[in-house]
C-alpha positions in Angstrom: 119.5 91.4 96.4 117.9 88.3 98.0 114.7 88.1 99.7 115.2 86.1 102.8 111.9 84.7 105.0 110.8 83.1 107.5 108.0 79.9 107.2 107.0 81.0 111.1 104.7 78.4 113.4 106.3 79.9 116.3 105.3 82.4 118.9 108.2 82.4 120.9 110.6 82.4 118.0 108.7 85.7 116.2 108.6 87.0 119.7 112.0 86.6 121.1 114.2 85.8 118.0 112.8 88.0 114.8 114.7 90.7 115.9 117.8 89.7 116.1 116.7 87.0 112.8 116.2 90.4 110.8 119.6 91.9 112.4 122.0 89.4 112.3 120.7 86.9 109.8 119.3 89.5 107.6 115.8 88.3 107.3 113.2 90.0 105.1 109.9 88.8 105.7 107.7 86.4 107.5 104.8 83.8 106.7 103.1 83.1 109.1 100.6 80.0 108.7 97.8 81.3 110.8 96.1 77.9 111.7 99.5 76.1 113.5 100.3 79.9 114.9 97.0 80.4 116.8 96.4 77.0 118.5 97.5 78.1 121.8 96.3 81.9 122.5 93.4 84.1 121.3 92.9 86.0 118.7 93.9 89.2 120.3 96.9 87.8 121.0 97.5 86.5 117.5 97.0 90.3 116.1 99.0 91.8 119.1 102.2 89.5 118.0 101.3 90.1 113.9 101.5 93.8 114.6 104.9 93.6 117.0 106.4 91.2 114.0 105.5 93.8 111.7 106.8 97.1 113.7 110.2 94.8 113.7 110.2 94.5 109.8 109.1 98.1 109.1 112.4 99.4 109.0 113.3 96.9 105.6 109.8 97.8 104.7 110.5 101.6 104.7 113.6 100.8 103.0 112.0 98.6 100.3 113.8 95.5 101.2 110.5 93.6 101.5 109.4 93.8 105.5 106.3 92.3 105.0 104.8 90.0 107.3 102.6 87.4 105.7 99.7 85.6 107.0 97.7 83.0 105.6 94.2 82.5 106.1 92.4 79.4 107.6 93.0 76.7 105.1 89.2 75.4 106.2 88.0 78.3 104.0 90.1 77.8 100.8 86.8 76.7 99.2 84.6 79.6 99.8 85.0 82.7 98.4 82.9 84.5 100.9 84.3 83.2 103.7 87.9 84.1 102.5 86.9 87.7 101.6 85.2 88.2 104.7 88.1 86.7 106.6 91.0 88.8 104.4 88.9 91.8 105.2 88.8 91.0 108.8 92.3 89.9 109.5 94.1 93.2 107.3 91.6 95.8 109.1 92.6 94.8 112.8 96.5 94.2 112.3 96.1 97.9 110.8 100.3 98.0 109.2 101.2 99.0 105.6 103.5 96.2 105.7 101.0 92.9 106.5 100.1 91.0 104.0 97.5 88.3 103.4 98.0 85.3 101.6 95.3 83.7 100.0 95.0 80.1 98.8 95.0 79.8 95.3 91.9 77.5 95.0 89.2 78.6 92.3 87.6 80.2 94.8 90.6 82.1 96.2 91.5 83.4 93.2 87.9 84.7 92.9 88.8 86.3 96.2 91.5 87.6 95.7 89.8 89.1 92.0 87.5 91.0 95.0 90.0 92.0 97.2 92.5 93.4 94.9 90.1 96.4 95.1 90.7 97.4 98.2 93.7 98.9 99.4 95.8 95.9 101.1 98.5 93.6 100.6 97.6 89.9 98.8 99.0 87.4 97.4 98.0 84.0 96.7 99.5 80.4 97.9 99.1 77.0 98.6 98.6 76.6 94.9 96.6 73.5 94.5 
């Protein structure tokens, strides 16, 4: 079965369309990069729509058809481990959903990151592979 997702820089369309995108169009999962996404609101606002995308997708997610939705952190920090782990931590612990993910960027120091975070119960995985 194919995965299908969703490249997202969008608030409207992951607020008004991702329903009927994982309905009709049989979507699987969405990326959302976090540094277009958040320009216009705050960052209550940002985990308020994360967690709304993500009680969309938990249905596919319960049913193991992927369901994640996927967020990247601030490029800006791709360079420093601490910052990224810090920023992971911070991001997964206030969505609070089995099925968000973070992506990390897969500088040296991301990987390092993600080396530290794959301790801790939450979803990673790495991109922007430089």
């Amino acid at each position: 079965m194919a995965s299908i997702w969703l490249d997202c820089d969008n608030q409207e369309l992951l607020k008004n369309r991702l329903a009927s995108l994982v309905q009709e169009d049989r979507l699987t999962g969405v990326m959302i990069n976090s540094s277009l996404y958040k320009t216009s609101m705050s960052e209550d606002e940002f985990i308020k729509d994360i967690q709304n995308a993500c009680e969309v997708l938990m249905n596919k997610y319960d049913d193991g058809e992927d369901g994640f939705i996927c967020c990247s952190i601030d490029m800006s920090l791709a360079k420093d481990t601490k910052k990224i782990v810090t920023s992971a931590k911070e991001i997964f612990q206030k969505v609070e959903k089995d099925n968000f993910m973070v992506a990390i960027p897969a500088t040296k120091e991301g990987i390092e990151a993600l080396s530290k975070l794959s301790t801790k119960v939450m979803n990673l995985c790495a991109t922007h592979i430089f």
